[in-house]
N, C-alpha and C positions, 0 to 999 in steps of 0.2 A: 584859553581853551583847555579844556580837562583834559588829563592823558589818557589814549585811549589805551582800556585793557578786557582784551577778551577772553575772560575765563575759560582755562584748558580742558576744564569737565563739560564748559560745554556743548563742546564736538562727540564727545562719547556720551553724555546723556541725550540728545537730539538722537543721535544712530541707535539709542536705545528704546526710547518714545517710539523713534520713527518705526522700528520693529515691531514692538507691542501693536502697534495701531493697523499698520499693514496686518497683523496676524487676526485680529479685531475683524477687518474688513474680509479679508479670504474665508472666515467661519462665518459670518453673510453669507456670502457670494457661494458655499458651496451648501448652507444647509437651506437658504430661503433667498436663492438666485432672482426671480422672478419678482418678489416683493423688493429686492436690492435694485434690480435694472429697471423697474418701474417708479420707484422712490428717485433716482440718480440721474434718469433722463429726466423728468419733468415732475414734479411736484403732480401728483394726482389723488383725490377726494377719496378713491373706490380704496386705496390703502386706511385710512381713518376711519371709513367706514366698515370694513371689514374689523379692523382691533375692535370699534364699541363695538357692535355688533355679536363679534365672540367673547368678547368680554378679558380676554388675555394683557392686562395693562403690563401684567409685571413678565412677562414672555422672555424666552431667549434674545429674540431678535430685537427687543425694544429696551434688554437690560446690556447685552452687546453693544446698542447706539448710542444708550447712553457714554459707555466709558470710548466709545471712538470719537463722540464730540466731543468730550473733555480732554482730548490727548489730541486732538486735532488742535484743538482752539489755545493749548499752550506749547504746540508744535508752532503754532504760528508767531505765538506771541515772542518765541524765544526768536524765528526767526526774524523779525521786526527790530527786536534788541540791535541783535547782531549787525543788522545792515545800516542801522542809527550810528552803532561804534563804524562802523568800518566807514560810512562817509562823514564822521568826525563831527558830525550833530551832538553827537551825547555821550560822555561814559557810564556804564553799566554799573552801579555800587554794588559790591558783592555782598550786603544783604540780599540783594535780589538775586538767589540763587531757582534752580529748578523747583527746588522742593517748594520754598514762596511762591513760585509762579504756578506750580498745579494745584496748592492752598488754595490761591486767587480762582480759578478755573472754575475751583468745586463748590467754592461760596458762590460763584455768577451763577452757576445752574440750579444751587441751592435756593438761590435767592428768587429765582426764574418761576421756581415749582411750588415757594413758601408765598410770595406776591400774588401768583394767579389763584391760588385753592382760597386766599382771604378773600381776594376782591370778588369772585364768583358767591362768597358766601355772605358776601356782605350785598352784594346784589340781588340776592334769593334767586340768582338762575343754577342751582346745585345741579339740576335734571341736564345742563348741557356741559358737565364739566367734563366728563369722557370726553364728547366729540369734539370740542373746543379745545382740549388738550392734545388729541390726537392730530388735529388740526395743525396746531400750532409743531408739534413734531417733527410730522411729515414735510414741512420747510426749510426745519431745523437738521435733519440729514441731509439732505438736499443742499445745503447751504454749505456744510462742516466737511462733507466727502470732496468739496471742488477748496475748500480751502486747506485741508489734509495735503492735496497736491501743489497749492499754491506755498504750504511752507517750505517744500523742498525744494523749489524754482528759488526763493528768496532767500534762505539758506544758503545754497550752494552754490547761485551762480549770484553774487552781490556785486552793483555796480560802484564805486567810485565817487559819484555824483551826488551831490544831497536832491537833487532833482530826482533821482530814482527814487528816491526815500520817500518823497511826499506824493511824488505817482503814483508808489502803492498804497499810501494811506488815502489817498483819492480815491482810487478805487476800490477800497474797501468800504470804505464810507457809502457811497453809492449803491453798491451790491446790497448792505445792508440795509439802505434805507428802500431798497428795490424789495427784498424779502419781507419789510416789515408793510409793506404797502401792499402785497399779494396776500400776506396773510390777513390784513384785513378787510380784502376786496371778499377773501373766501367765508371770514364768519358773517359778512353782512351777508353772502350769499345762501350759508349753511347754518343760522341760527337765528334767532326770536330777537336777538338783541340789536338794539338801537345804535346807530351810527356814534352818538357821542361815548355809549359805553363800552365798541369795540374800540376806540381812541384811547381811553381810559385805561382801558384791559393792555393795549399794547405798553401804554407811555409805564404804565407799573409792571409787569412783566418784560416785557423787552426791552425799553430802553433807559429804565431807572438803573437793572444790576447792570447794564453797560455802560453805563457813565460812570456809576461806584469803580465797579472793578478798572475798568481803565483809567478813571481818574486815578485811582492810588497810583497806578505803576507812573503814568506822567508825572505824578507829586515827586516822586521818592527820585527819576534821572535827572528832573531838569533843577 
């Protein structure tokens, strides 16, 4: 068994993410309330439809959610670290510091927005890359705002048990494959394209950089 060691930075880098992000979400909540509680209760079309629409891709509000999913999704990751060490599953190597794990973060979203803009282009559907991105978004907040909260449950209150530990990797799994499965209920319902190439569209934009990115981090503890 590897000895467990859990880096002292990071208790104060998570209380620091966790800030930045919290301050992320309250500049939502106070400048475009309504498009926030409409996105966060329920995944709804009339928000994507509204950005193509005005045409606003690069917006306060949409360059804001960007950097809160990215600080959500390595708020989690770190939490997930932590509760691996603390139920003695796996030690953490201190290559894999914070600064690594928000690298990793930014290459998944990177990868997320470099995948979709080729394959739509390689498809010749360009005319639906707005609402098919917008599309894809408005899930993607949705998604990152309920798991923002789930890093601080996981975090802070870590159980003992390697049984907790793969609970929550259960239901993460799930969730995600529940969001990739809406999202593509919604382009067969909101666009020209054919069932096997919203499959397509997903498996290279969604869940190729998810198996990249998370493959590396499983390479490098276990």
């Amino acid at each position: 068994m590897k000895e467990i060691h859990i880096p002292e930075p990071y208790q104060n880098i998570f209380i620091l993410l966790f800030t930045i992000t919290s301050i992320l979400l309250l500049l939502n909540k106070l400048w475009y309330n309504k498009r926030l509680t409409t996105n966060i209760s329920k995944p709804n079309i009339y928000i994507f439809e509204y950005e193509s629409q005005s045409g606003y891709v690069l917006s306060v509000y949409n360059i804001n959610s960007i950097l809160f999913e990215i600080l959500s999704y390595t708020l989690y990751i770190i939490a997930i670290l932590k509760t691996g060490q603390t139920t003695r599953l796996f030690s953490v190597p201190n290559t894999i510091n914070w600064k690594t794990l928000l690298l990793i973060t930014t290459v998944y979203f990177a990868l997320k927005i470099i995948l979709e803009t080729v394959y739509i282009f390689l498809i010749k559907q360009i005319n639906f890359l707005n609402k098919i991105r917008f599309i894809r978004r408005t899930y993607e907040y949705y998604t990152f705002f309920y798991l923002f909260f789930a890093a601080f449950l996981v975090f802070y209150f870590p159980y003992q048990s390697p049984f907790f530990f793969y609970l929550i990797i259960t239901i993460s799994s799930l969730w995600m494959i529940n969001i990739w499965t809406s999202i593509h209920i919604s382009l067969r319902k909101h666009t020209e394209m054919k069932t096997y190439q919203n499959i397509l569209y997903l498996c290279l934009s969604e869940i190729l950089p998810f198996i990249l990115t998370n493959g590396w981090i499983i390479f490098q503890i276990l």
